[in-house]
C-alpha positions in Angstrom: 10.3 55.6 -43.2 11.9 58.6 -44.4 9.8 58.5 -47.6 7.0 58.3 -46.0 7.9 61.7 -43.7 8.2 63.5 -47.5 5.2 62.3 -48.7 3.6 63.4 -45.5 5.5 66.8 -45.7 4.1 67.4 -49.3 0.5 66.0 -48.5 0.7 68.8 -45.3 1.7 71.8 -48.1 -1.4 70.4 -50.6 -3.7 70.4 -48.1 -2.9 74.1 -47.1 -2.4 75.5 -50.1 -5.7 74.3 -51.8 -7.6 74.6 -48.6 -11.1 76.8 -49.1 -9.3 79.3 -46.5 -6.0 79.9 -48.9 -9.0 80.8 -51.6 -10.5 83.0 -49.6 -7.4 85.8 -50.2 -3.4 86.2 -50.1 -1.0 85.3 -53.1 -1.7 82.7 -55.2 -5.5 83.2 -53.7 -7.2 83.3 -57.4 -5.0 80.2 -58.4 -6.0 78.0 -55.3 -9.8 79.1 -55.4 -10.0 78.1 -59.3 -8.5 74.9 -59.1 -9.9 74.2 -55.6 -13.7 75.0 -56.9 -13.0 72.7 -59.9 -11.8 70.0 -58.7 -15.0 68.1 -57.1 -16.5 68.4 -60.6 -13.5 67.7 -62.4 -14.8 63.7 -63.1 -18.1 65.5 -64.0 -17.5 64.9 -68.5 -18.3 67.8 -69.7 -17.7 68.2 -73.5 -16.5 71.5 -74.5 -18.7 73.8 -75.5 -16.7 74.6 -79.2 -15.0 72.3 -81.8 -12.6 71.8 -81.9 -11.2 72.3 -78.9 -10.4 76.2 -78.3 -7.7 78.2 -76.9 -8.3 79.3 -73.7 -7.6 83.4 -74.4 -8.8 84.7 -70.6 -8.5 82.3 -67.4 -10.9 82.6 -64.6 -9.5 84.8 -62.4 -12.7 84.9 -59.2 -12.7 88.3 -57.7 -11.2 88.0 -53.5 -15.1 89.6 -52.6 -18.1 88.6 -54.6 -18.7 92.9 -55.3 -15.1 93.4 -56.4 -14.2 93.0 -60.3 -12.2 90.1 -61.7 -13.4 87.5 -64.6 -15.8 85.0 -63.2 -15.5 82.7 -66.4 -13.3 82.2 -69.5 -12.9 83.4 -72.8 -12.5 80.8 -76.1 -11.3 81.2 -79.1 -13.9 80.4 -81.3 -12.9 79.8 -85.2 -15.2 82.1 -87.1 -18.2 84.3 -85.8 -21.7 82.0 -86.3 -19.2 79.4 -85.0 -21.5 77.0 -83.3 -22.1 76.6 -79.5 -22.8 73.0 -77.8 -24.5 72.2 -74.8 -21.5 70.9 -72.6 -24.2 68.9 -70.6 -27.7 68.1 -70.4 -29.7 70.4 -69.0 -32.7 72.6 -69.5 -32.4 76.5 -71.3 -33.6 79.1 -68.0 -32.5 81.9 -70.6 -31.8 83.1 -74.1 -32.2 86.9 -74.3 -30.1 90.2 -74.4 -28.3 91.4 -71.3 -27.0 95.1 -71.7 -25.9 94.8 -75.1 -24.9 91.1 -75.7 -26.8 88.1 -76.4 -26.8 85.2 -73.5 -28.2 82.0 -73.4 -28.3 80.1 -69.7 -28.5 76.2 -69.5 -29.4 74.6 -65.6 -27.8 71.4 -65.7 -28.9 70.0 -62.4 -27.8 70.1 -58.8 -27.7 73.9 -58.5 -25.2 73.6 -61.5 -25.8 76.7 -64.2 -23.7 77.6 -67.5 -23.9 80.6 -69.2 -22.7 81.7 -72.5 -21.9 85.0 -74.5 -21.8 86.6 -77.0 -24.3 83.9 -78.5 -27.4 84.4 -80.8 -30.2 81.3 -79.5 -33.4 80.3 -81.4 -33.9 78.3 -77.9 -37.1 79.4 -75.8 -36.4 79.0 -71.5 -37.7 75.3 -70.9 -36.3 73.8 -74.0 -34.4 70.8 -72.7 -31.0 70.0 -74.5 -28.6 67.1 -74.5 -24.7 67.5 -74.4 -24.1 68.1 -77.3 -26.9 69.9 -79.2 -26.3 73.2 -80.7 -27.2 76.2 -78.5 -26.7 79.2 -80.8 -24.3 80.9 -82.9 -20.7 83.3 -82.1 -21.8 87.0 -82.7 -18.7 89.6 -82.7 -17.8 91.9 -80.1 -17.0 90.1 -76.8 -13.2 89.9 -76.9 -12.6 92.9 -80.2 -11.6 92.2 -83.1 -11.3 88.2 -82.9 -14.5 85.5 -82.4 -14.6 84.4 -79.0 -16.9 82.9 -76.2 -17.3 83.8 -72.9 -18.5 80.8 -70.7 -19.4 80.7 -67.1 -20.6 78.4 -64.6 -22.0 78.9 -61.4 -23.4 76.5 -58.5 -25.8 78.3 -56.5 -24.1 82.2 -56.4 -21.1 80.7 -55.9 -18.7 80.9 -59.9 -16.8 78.3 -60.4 -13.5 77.7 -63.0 -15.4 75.7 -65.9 -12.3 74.5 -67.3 -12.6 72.6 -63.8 -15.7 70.7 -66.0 -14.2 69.7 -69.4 -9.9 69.2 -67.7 -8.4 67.9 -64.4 -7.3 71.0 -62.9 -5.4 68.8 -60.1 -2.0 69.6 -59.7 0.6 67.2 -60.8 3.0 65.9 -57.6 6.0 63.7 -58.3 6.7 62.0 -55.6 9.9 59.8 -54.6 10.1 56.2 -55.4 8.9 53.3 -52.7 11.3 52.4 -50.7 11.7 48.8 -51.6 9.5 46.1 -49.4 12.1 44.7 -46.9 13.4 40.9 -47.1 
């Protein structure tokens, strides 16, 4: 009985402190809303988007107000600039253009789901359909300084979400006590 009171205890404390109102502002507020916006698309497979597998060198860090500053996606190490970029998902290209002074390519993968990716050079045209996988375009410098990097974003509707969220389980880890042992 009384190990079912702690697990109760700690399933109270999850609930609040990944709740969409903890997101919405307070300490800890950018740490609940990324992992609480990821973690119904968590199961979703995503690949990553560069091989191997990068170093993450900026986290998502969602603004409290959708007009304030903050990072609304993450910055990859890439390996070399003209690194290649991969679709993470199927999905069809809505853009591949300059915007201000970098190039972006935008893939809709379905279900109001969008990723976005800078600084990337595209041949693609909008309404070329891609498969996880396929190439996208190429790393061009200037993003993140001196170093090759990616800046990818995903958003569902308006609304950003963390996209490591897509390609890791951004769950926390509990440890809970052992079972009491079945009586008899």
């Amino acid at each position: 009985m009384k190990t079912q009171a702690i697990r109760n205890v700690m399933a109270a404390a999850l609930l609040v402190a990944f709740s969409p109102a903890a997101a919405s502002g307070g300490p800890g507020a950018a740490v609940a809303s990324s992992v609480y916006t990821g973690s119904d698309v968590a199961a979703g497979g995503w690949s990553w988007p560069l091989d191997p597998r990068p170093a993450v060198l900026r986290a998502f860090d969602p603004p409290a107000k959708p007009w304030l500053s903050g990072h609304r996606g993450v910055d990859l190490r890439a390996a070399h600039d003209g690194a290649p970029v991969t679709s993470p998902a199927a999905g069809t290209v809505t853009f591949a253009g300059v915007v201000v002074d970098r190039p972006v390519i935008t893939v809709d993968h379905g279900n109001g789901l969008r990723s976005s990716f800078e600084a990337v050079r595209s041949e693609h045209k909008p309404g070329t359909a891609v498969a996880e996988g396929d190439v996208l375009g190429w790393i061009q410098p200037g993003h993140c300084g001196p170093g090759p990097c990616l800046h990818w974003g995903v958003r569902r509707g308006e609304e950003y979400l963390n996209p490591l969220g897509f390609v890791t389980d951004l769950r926390p880890s509990v440890l809970l006590p052992p079972l009491d042992p079945a009586p008899g």
